[in-house]
RODO-2510 file (C-alpha; in nm, 4 decimals, decimal comma):
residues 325
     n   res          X          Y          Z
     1     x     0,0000     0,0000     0,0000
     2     x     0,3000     0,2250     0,0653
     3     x     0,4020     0,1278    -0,2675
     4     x     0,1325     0,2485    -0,4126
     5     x     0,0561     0,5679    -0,2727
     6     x     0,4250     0,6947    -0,3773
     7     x     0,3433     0,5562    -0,7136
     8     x     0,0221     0,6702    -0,7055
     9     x     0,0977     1,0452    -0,5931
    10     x     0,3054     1,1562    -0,9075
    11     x     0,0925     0,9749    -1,1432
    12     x    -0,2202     1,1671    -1,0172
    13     x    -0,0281     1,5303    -1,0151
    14     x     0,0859     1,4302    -1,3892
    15     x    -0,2892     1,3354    -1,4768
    16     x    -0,3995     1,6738    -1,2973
    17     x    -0,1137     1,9114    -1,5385
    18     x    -0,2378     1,7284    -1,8851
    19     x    -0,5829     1,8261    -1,7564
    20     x    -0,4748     2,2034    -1,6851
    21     x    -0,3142     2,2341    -2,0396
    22     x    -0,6249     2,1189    -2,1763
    23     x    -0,8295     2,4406    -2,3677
    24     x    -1,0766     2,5685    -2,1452
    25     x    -1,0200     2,3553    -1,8422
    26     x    -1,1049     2,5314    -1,4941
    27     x    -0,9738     2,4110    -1,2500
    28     x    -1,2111     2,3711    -0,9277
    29     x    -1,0612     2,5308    -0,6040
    30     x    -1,0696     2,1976    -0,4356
    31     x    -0,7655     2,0927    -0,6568
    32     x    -0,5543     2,3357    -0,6662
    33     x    -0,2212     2,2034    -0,4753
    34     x     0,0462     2,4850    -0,3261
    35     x     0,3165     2,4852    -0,5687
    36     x     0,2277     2,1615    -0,7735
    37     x     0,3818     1,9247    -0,4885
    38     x     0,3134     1,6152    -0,3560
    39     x     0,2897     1,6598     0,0046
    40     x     0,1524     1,2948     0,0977
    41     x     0,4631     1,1568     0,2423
    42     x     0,5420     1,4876     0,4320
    43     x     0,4467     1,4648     0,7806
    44     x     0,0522     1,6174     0,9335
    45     x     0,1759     1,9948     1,0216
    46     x    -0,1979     2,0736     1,1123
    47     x    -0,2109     2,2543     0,7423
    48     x    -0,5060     2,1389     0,4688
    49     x    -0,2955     1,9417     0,1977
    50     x    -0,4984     2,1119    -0,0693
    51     x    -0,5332     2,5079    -0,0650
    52     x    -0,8444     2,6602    -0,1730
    53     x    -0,7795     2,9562    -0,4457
    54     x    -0,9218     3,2849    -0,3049
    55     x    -1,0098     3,5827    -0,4871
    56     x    -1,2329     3,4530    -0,7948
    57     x    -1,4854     3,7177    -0,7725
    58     x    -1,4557     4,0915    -0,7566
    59     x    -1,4015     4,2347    -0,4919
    60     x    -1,4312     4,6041    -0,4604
    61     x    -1,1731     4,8404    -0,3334
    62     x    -1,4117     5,1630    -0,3785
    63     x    -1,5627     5,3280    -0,1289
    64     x    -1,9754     5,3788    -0,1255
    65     x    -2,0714     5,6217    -0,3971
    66     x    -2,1918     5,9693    -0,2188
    67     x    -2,4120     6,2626    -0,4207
    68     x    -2,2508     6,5792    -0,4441
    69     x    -2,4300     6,7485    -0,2152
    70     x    -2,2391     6,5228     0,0828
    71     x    -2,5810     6,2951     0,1909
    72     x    -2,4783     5,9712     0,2020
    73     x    -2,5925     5,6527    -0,0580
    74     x    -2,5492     5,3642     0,0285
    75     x    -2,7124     5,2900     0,3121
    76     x    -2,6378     5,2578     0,6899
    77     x    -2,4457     4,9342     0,7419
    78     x    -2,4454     4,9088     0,4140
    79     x    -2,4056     4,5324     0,3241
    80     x    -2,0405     4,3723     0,1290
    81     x    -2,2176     4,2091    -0,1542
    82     x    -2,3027     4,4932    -0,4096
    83     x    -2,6134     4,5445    -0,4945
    84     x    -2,8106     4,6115    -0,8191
    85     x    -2,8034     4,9736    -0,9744
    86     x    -3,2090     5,0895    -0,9772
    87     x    -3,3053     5,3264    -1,3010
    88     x    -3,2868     5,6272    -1,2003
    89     x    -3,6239     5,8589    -1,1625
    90     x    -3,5667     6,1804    -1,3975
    91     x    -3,6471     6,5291    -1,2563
    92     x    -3,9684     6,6941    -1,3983
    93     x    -3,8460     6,8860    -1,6979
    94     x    -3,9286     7,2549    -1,5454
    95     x    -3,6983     7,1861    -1,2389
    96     x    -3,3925     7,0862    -1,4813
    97     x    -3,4765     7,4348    -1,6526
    98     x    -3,4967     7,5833    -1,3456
    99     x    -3,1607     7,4162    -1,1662
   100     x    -2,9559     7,5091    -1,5042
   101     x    -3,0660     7,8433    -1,5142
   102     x    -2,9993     7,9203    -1,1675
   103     x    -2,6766     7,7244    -1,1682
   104     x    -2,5737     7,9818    -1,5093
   105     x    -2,6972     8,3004    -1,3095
   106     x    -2,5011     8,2722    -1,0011
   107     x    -2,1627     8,0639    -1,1298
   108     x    -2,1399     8,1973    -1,4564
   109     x    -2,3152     8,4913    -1,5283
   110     x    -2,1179     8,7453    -1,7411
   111     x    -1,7784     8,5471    -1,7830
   112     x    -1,4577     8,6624    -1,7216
   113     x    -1,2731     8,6435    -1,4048
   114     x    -1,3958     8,4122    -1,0661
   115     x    -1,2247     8,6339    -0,8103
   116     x    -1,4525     8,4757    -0,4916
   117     x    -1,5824     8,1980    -0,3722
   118     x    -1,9740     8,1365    -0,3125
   119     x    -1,8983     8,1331     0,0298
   120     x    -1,7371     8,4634     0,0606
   121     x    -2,0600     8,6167    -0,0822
   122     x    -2,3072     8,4770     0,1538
   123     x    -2,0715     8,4998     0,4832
   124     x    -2,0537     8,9000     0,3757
   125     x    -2,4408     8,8684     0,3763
   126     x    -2,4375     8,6809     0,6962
   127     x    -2,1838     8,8770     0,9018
   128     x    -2,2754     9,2104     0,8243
   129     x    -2,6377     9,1521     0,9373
   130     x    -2,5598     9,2560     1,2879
   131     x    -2,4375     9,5746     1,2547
   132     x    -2,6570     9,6527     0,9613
   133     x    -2,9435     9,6315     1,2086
   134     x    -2,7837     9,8397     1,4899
   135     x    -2,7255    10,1068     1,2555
   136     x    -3,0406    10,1199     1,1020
   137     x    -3,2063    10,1020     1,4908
   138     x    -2,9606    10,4305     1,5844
   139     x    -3,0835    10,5671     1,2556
   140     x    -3,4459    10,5864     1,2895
   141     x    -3,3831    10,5798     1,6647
   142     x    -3,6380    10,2899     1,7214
   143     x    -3,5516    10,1773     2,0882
   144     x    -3,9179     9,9219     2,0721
   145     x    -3,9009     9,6006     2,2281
   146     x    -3,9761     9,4622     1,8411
   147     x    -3,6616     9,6234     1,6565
   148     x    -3,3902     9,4805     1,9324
   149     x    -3,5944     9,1790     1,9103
   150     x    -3,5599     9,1019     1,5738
   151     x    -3,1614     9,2250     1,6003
   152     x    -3,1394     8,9409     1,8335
   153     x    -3,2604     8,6841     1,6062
   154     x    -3,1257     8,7818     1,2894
   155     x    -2,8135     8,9135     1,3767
   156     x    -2,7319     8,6463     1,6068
   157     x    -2,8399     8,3743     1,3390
   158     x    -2,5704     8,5684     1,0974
   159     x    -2,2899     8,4713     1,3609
   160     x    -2,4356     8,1267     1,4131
   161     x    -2,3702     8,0828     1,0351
   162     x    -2,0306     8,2164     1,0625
   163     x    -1,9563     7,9504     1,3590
   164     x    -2,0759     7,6559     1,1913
   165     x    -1,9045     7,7753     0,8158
   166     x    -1,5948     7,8352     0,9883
   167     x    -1,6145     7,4785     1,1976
   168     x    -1,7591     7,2464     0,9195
   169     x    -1,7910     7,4352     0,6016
   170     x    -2,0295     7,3296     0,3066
   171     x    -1,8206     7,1907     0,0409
   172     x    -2,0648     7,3292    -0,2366
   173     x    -2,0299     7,6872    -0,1462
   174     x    -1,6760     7,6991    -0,2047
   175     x    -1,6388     7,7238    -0,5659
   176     x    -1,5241     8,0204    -0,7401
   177     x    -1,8194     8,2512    -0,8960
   178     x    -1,7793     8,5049    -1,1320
   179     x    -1,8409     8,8775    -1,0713
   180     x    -2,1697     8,9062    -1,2171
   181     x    -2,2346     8,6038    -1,0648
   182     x    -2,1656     8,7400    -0,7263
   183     x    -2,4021     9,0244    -0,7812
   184     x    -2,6712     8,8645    -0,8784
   185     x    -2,6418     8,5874    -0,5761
   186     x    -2,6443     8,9126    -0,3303
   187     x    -2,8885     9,1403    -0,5301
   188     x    -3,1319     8,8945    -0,6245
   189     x    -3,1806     8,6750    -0,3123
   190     x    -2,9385     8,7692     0,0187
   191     x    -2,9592     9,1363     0,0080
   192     x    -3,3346     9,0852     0,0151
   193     x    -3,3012     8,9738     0,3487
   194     x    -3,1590     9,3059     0,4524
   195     x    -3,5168     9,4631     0,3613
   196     x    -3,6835     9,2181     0,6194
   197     x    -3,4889     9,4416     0,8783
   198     x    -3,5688     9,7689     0,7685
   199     x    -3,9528     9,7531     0,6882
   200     x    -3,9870     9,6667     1,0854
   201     x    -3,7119     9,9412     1,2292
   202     x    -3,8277    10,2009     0,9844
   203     x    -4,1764    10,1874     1,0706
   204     x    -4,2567    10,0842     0,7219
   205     x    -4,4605     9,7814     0,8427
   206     x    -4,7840     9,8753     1,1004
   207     x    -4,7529     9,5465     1,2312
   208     x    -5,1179     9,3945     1,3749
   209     x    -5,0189     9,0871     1,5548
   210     x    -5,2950     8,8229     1,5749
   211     x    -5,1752     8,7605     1,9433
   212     x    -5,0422     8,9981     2,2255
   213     x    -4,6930     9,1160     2,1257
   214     x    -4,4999     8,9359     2,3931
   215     x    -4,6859     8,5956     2,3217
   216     x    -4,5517     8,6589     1,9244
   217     x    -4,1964     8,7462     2,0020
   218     x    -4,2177     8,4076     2,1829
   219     x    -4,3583     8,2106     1,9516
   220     x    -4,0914     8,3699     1,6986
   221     x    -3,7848     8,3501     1,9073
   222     x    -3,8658     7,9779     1,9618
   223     x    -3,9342     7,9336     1,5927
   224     x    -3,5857     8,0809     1,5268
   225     x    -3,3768     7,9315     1,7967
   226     x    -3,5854     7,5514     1,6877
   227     x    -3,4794     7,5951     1,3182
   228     x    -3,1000     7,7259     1,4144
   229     x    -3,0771     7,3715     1,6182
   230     x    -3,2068     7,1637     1,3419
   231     x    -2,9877     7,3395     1,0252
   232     x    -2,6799     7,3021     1,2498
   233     x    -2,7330     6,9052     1,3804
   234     x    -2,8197     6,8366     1,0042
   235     x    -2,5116     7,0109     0,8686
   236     x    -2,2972     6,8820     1,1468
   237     x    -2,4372     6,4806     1,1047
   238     x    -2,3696     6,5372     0,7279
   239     x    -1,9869     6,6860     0,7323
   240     x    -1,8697     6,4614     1,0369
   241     x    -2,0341     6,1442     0,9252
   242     x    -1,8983     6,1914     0,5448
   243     x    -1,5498     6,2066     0,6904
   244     x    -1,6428     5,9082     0,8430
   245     x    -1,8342     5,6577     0,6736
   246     x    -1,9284     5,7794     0,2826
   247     x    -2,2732     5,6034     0,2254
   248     x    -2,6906     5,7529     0,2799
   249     x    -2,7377     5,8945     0,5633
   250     x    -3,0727     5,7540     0,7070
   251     x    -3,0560     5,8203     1,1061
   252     x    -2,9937     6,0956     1,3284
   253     x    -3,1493     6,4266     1,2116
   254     x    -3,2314     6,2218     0,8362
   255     x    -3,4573     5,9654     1,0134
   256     x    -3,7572     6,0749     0,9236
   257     x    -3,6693     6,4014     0,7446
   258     x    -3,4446     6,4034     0,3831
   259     x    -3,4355     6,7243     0,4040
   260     x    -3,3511     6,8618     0,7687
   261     x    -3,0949     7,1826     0,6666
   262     x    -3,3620     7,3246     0,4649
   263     x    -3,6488     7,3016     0,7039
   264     x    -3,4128     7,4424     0,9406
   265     x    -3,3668     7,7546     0,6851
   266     x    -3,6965     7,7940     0,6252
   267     x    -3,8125     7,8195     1,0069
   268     x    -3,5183     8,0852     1,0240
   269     x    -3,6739     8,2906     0,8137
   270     x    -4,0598     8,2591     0,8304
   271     x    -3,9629     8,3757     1,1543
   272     x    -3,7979     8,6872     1,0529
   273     x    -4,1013     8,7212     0,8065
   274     x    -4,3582     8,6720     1,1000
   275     x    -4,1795     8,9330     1,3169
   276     x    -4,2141     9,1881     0,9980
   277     x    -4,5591     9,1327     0,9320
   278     x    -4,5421     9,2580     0,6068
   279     x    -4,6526     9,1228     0,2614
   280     x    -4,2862     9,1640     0,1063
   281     x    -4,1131     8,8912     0,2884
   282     x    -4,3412     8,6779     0,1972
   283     x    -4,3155     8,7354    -0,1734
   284     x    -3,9366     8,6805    -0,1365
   285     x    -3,9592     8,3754     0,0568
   286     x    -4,2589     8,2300    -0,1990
   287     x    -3,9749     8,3240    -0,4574
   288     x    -3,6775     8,1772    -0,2631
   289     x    -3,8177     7,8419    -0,1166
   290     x    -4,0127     7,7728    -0,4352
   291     x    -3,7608     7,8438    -0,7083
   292     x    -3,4526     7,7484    -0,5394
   293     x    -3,5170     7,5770    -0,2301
   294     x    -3,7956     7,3129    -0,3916
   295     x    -3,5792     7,3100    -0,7007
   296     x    -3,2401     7,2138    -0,5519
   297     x    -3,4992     6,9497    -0,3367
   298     x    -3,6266     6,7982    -0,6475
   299     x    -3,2829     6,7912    -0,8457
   300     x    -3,1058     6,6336    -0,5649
   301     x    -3,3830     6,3345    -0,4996
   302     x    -3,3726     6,2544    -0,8794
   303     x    -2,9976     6,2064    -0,8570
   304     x    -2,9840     6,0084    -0,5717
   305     x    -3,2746     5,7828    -0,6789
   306     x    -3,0263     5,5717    -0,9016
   307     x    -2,8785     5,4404    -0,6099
   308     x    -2,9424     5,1005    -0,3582
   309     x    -3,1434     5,1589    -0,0609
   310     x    -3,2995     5,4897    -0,1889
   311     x    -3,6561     5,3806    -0,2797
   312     x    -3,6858     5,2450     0,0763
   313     x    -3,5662     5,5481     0,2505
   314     x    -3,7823     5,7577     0,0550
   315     x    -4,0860     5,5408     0,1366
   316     x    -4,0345     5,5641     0,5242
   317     x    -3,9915     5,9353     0,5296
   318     x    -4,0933     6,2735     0,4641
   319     x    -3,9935     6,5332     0,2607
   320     x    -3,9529     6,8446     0,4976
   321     x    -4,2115     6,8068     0,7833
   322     x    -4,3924     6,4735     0,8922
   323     x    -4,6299     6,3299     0,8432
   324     x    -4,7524     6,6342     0,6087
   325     x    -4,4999     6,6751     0,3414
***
């Protein structure tokens, strides 16, 4: 039997190479031996005689594809097997005309040189809100509970921004615009802003409350200091999990909402437009929240629709504010 088996053992590895030089032979894993030797008269080292080949599939060495807007796609524990790419669900045509034109107006407008960043435009905007409003109280010398009231909020919000862009700034703001393109981003939508302020110091807006005054600062302030706390936990949960873990983000402040930074925004400022009580805000924000804000909402949902785990998020949560939109 000893015989044998040495006889055997280089007959069978010779019958196992003329079968490997054979066109289109595979070879199974279970049969692959570690460096084409016999090992059966070696001596049991605990180590399998035959070595199984590793590595026949693919195995990627990419991270989880991310939208460019930092939410993450892929899913929280997202599993190791890859999953099948879903079609992806086209925006309606009007908010593709809308997105490009927008995108044309503030990045491109006019040509020529790009001598700031996005950024730098709306932190001038942001920072300057504060003392714009002191001035303007000194200048019409309104001392009412209402006008440093309103300074509070919307000055103070300005510096919260300035905080949270200097401690986790928003990749897409800092790409270089041009001139015209600056203008426009600060004449047609920020500087509009700075009217909110002066219709209430400059007595412009008779204000008629539907509740006692100190019951509507209150429900204001809260609105304002509810929508700062949401717009910086979504921003912060986006930038600090992204450095993180790239992938859809689908807990935290994104449970239930896909949208948290800009409900945040919008309670900022429907609370600056409550405190005005005046028809003008509103026609900016109708203008701002329905042909930016919904746009950029719209855009960014039909881009991340094409990848795994997207359909199901989508179908357990809301848009902006649960469970009505």
């Amino acid at each position: 039997m000893r015989r044998r088996a040495e006889v055997g053992g280089p007959r069978l590895l010779g019958l196992i190479a003329a079968l490997r030089s054979r066109p289109g032979f595979k070879s199974s894993p279970k049969w692959i031996v570690e460096r084409g030797e016999s090992r059966m008269n070696e001596p049991n080292t605990g180590q399998p005689l035959v070595q199984p080949r590793i590595g026949h599939g693919t195995q990627s060495s990419f991270p989880p594809p991310s939208d460019e807007t930092g939410e993450d796609l892929s899913g929280a524990g997202a599993a190791t097997t890859a999953a099948p790419t879903p079609l992806p669900t086209p925006a309606p045509a009007w908010a593709e005309v809308m997105n490009r034109y927008t995108t044309f107006m503030t990045n491109d407008l006019g040509g020529g040189p790009r001598p700031w960043k996005f950024a730098w435009v709306i932190d001038f905007q942001k920072i300057g809100t504060f003392p714009l409003l002191g001035f303007l109280i000194a200048w019409y010398h309104n001392t009412g509970t209402a006008a440093w009231v309103y300074l509070a909020m919307h000055g103070t919000y300005g510096l919260v921004w300035m905080i949270k862009d200097l401690a986790f700034p928003d990749p897409g703001w800092q790409r270089r615009i041009t001139i015209m393109g600056g203008l426009f981003v600060f004449l047609g939508v920020l500087g509009w802003y700075w009217v909110f302020g002066w219709l209430l110091i400059s007595g412009v807006s008779r204000r008629a409350y539907p509740l006692p005054d100190n019951a509507w600062f209150c429900l204001c302030i809260s609105l304002c200091i509810l929508g700062c706390v949401i717009m910086i936990a979504a921003d912060a949960q986006k930038y600090f999990t992204l450095r993180v873990k790239r992938g859809l983000i689908t807990d935290g402040m994104h449970r239930y909402i896909r949208h948290p930074n800009y409900l945040g925004e919008m309670m900022i400022y429907g609370s600056f437009a409550l405190m005005v009580w005046h028809w003008l805000p509103v026609v900016v924000l109708a203008w701002v929240w329905g042909g930016l804000f919904a746009v950029n909402m719209i855009t960014k949902e039909a881009r991340m629709s094409r990848h795994p785990g997207w359909a199901r998020y989508k179908q357990r949560s809301w848009w902006l504010l649960p469970p009505i939109l």
